[in-house]
N, C-alpha and C positions, 0 to 999 in steps of 0.2 A: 468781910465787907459786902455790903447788900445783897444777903441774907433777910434782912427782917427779925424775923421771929423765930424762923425754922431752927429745929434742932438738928446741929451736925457735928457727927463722932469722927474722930482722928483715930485709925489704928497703923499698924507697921506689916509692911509686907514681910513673908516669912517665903522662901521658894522660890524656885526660876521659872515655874510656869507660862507667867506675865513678861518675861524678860524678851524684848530688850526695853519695853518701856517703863516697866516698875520692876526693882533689882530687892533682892534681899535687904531691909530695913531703910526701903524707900520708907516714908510717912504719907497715908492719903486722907483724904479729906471726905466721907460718905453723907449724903442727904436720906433718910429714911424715908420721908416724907416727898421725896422730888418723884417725880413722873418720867418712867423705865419704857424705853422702848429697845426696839431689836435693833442691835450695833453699838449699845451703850454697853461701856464699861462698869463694870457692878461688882460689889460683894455680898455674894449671895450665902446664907447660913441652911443649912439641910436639919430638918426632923432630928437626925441623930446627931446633932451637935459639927457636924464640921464647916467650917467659914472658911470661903475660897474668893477669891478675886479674877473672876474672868470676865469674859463678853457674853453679853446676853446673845444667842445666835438665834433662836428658836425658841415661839413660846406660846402655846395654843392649850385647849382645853384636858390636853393628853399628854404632853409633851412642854419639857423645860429645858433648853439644850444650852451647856454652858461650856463657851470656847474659850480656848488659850491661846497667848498670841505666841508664844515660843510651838512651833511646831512636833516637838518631840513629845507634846503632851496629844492623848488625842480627845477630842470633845466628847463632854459627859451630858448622859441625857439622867431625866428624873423626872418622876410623877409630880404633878403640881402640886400634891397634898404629901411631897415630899419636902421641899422648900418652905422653911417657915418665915423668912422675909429676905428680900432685896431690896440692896441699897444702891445709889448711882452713884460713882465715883466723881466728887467734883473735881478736886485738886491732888493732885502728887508734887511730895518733895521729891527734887533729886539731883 
């Protein structure tokens, strides 16, 4: 519901990374097309194929820093022409 036109993909969390706010086979809801800034929640996909659901922490011309809100994980950094797209998390089932 007011979306418009935009197109948004529903996938399924996998992991406790994100926990306690999205748990293994939460459902969420990502904008491809929405506008990411630093402290938004995202799911970001890497070069080499892997798709993670963190927080955008950091993200400048050198530098892509993607945080987890479960502390046991510790924050990933990555070349920007390592990231081949982020999404912005709108909705979670849960």
């Amino acid at each position: 519901p007011g979306l418009g036109t935009e197109t948004v993909y529903a996938l399924q969390i996998s992991g406790d990374s994100m926990e306690p706010a999205y748990r293994a086979g939460d459902r969420i809801i990502v904008a491809p097309g929405a506008p990411v800034k630093i402290g938004d929640r995202v799911v970001a996909k890497t070069t080499a194929g892997e798709v993670m659901a963190k927080v955008l922490a950091k993200r400048n011309a050198r530098t892509v820093e993607l945080a987890s809100l479960n502390p046991d994980y510790a924050p990933r950094e990555f070349r920007p022409a390592e990231i081949a797209w982020i999404a912005r998390i709108l909705w979670a089932s849960q």
